[in-house]
C-alpha positions in Angstrom: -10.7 -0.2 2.0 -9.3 -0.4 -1.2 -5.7 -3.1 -2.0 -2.9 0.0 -2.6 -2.6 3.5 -2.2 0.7 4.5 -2.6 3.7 3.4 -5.5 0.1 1.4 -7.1 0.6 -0.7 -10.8 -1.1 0.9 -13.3 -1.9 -2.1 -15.0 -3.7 -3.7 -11.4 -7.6 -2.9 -11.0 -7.7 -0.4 -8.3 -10.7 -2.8 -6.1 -12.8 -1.0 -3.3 -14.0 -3.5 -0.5 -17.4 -2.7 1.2 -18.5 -4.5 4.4 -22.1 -5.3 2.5 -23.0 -5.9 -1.7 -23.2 -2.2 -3.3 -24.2 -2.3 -7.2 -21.9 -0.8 -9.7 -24.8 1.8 -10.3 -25.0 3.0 -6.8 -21.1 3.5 -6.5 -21.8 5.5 -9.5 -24.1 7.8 -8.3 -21.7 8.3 -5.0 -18.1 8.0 -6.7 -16.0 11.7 -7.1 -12.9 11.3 -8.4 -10.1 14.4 -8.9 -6.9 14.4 -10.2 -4.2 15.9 -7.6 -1.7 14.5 -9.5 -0.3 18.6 -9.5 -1.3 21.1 -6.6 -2.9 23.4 -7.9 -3.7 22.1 -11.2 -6.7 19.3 -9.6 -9.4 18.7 -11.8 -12.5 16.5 -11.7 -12.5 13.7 -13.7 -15.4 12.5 -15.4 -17.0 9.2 -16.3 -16.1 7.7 -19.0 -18.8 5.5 -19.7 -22.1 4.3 -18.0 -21.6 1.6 -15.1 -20.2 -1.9 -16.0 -22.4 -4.2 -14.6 -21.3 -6.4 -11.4 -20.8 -9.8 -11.9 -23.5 -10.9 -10.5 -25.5 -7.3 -10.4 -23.9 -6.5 -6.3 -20.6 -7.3 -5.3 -18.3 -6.2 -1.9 -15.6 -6.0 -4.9 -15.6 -3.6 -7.2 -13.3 -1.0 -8.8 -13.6 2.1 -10.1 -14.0 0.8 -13.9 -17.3 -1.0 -12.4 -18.4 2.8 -11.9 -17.5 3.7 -15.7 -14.3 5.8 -15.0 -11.2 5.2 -17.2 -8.4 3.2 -15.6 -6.6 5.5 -13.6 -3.2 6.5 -15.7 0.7 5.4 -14.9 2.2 8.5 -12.4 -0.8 10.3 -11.3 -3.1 10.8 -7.9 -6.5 10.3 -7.8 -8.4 11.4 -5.2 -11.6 9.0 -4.4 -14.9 10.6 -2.6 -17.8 8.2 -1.5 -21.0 10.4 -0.7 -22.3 9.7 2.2 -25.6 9.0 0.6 -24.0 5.5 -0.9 -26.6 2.5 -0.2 -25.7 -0.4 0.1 -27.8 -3.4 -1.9 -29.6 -4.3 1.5 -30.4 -0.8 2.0 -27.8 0.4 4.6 -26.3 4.1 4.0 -22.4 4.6 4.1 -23.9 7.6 6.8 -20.4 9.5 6.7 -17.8 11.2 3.9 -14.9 8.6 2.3 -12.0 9.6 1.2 -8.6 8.5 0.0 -5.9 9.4 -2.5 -4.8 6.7 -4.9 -0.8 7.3 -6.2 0.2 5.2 -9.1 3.7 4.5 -10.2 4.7 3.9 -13.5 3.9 0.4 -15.4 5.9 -2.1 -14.2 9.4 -2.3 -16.2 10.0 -5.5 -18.8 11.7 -6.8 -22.4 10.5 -9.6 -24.6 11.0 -11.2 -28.2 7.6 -12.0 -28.4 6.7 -15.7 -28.3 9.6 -18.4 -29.1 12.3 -19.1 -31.9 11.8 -16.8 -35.1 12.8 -16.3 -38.6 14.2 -13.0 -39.6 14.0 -12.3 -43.2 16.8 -10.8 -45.0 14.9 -8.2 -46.8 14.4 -6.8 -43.2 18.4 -5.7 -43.1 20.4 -6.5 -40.0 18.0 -4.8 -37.2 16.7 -7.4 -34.8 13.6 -6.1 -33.0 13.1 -6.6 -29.4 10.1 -5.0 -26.7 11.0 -3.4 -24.1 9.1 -0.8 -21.4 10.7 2.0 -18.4 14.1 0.4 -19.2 17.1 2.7 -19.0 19.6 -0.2 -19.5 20.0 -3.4 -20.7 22.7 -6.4 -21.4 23.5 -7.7 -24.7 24.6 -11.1 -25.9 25.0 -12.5 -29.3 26.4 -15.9 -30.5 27.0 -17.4 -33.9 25.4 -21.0 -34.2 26.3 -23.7 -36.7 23.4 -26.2 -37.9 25.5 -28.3 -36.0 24.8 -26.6 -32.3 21.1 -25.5 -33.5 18.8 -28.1 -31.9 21.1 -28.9 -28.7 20.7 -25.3 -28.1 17.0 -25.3 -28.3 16.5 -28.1 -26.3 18.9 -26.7 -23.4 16.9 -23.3 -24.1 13.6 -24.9 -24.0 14.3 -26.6 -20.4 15.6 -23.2 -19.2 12.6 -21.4 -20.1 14.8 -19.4 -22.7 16.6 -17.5 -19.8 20.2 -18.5 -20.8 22.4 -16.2 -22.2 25.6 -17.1 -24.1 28.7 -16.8 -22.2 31.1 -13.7 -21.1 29.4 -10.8 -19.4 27.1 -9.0 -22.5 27.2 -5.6 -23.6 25.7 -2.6 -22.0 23.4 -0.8 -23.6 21.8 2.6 -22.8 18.1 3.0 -24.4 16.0 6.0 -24.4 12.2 5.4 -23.1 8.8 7.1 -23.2 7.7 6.5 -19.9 5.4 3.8 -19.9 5.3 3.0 -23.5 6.2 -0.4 -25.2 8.5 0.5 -27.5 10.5 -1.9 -30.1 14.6 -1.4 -30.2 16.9 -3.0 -32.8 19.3 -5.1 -31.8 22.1 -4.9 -35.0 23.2 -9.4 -35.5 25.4 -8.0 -38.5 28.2 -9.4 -36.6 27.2 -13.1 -36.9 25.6 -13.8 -40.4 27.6 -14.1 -43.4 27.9 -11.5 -46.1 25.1 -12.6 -47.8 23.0 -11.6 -43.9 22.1 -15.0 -43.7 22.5 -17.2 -40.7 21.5 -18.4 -37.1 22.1 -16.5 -34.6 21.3 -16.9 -30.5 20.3 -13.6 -29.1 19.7 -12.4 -25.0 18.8 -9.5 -23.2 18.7 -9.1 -19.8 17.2 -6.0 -18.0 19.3 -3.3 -15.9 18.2 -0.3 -14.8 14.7 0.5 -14.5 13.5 4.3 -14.7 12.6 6.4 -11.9 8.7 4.8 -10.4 8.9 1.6 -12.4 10.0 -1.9 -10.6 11.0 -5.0 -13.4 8.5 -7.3 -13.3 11.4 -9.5 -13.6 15.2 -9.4 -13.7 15.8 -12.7 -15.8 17.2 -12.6 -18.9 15.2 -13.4 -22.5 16.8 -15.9 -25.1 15.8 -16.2 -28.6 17.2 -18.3 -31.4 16.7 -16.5 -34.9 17.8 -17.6 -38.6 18.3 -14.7 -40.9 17.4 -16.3 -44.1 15.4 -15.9 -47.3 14.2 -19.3 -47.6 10.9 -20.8 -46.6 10.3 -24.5 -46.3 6.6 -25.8 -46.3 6.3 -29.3 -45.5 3.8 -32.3 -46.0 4.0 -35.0 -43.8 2.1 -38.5 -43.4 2.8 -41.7 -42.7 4.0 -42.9 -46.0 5.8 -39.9 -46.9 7.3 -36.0 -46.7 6.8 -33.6 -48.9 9.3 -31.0 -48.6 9.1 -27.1 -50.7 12.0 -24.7 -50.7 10.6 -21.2 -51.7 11.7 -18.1 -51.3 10.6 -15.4 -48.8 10.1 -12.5 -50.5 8.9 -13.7 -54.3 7.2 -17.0 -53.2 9.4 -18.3 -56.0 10.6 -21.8 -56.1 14.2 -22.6 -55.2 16.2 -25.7 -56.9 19.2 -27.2 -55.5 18.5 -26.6 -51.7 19.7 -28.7 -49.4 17.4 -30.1 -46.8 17.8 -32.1 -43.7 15.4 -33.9 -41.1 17.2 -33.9 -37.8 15.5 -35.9 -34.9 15.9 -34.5 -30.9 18.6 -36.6 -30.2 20.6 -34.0 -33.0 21.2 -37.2 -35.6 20.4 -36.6 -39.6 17.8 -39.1 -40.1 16.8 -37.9 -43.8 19.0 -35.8 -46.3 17.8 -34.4 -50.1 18.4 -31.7 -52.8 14.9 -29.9 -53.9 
């Protein structure tokens, strides 16, 4: 038996269950697998490497990678041939021809800005990037944020699991995939930094239409908080004191006459200097 053989995920090991313990160099030696993926275009496809071994050297478990074939690629049908010759660990024969064809869909359909809050240097211009894979359409939001509204809005982020978006109804937005490719799409915050491109900005896109053979993995939205800036702080902390260096991004350089602010959760200043 094996767990899906129609609309599969790509990314999911294709497992074939045996009713006793087969070693991953047996299924070898009995495995066929064909592409059908076109009729009249099928072709044998070979091995890419020797047998993985089991986990613990037999298994009732194991997939077509255990046999040292390549995963089997988004939007094609393999077809699957055990010889009857296949012996089992305890010596048992399979005794009789198996066969079944495996159809994979495409990957599975998402969008991401990568782990947490970010800094966006200036030098970069006015492109955010975000991920996104077998997308057709997406929803935009973007919101100015004062120093003011940063930290409430990355504690109520951070409860939310960053799937808020700021309020009205976004933007729509057409992209263009490659099937099942990860690809990174700008997302143009011009609107809310200042003319210098500096500023914080809170960013959200949700997914919309997937394309044709891909399901979302999910359907929530992802928030990100970024600050355009070029100005990094480097801090030194201890109990008896904070040591606090302004430099900038691109040069390293030192930078006189920042202002810098310690602001506790609760969203009070609790320490204020100049460098």
């Amino acid at each position: 038996a094996v767990d899906c053989e129609t609309g599969c995920d790509p990314s999911a090991s294709q497992t074939l269950a045996f009713a006793a313990e087969v070693t991953p160099q047996a299924l070898a030696r009995a495995l066929t697998v064909r592409d059908v993926t076109t009729a009249g275009r099928e072709r044998v496809v070979a091995p890419a490497a020797t047998p993985k071994p089991a986990r613990f050297d037999r298994n009732q478990w194991l997939s077509i990678e255990d046999a040292g074939f390549a995963p089997q690629p988004p939007a094609t049908a393999w077809q699957l041939r055990l010889d009857p010759s296949l012996t089992a660990a305890d010596g048992q024969t399979l005794g009789y021809t198996w066969s079944i064809t495996i159809r994979n869909g495409r990957e599975r359909a998402f969008v991401s800005f990568g782990d947490g809050h970010g800094v966006w240097e200036t030098g970069g211009g006015s492109q955010l990037p975000f991920h996104a894979r077998n997308f057709a359409t997406v929803q935009q939001w973007i919101q100015r944020l004062s120093p003011a509204e940063l930290m409430p809005r990355v504690r109520a982020l951070d409860e939310k699991g960053f799937n808020q978006t700021p309020a009205g109804n976004g933007v729509t937005r057409r992209l263009t995939p490659a099937p099942d490719a990860v690809q990174s799409h700008g997302f143009d915050i011009a609107s809310v930094l200042s003319t210098q491109g500096t500023g914080l900005a809170w960013v959200a896109v949700k997914p919309g239409q997937t394309i044709a053979g891909s399901t979302a993995i999910d359907t929530d939205p992802r928030s990100t908080i970024v600050q355009a800036t070029n100005l990094g702080i480097t801090v030194k902390d201890s109990p008896q004191g904070t040591l606090i260096f302004v430099t900038r991004l691109d040069t390293a350089a030192p930078v006189p006459g920042a202002k810098v602010t310690i602001v506790n959760l609760d969203n009070k200043d609790v320490w204020s200097g100049t460098t």
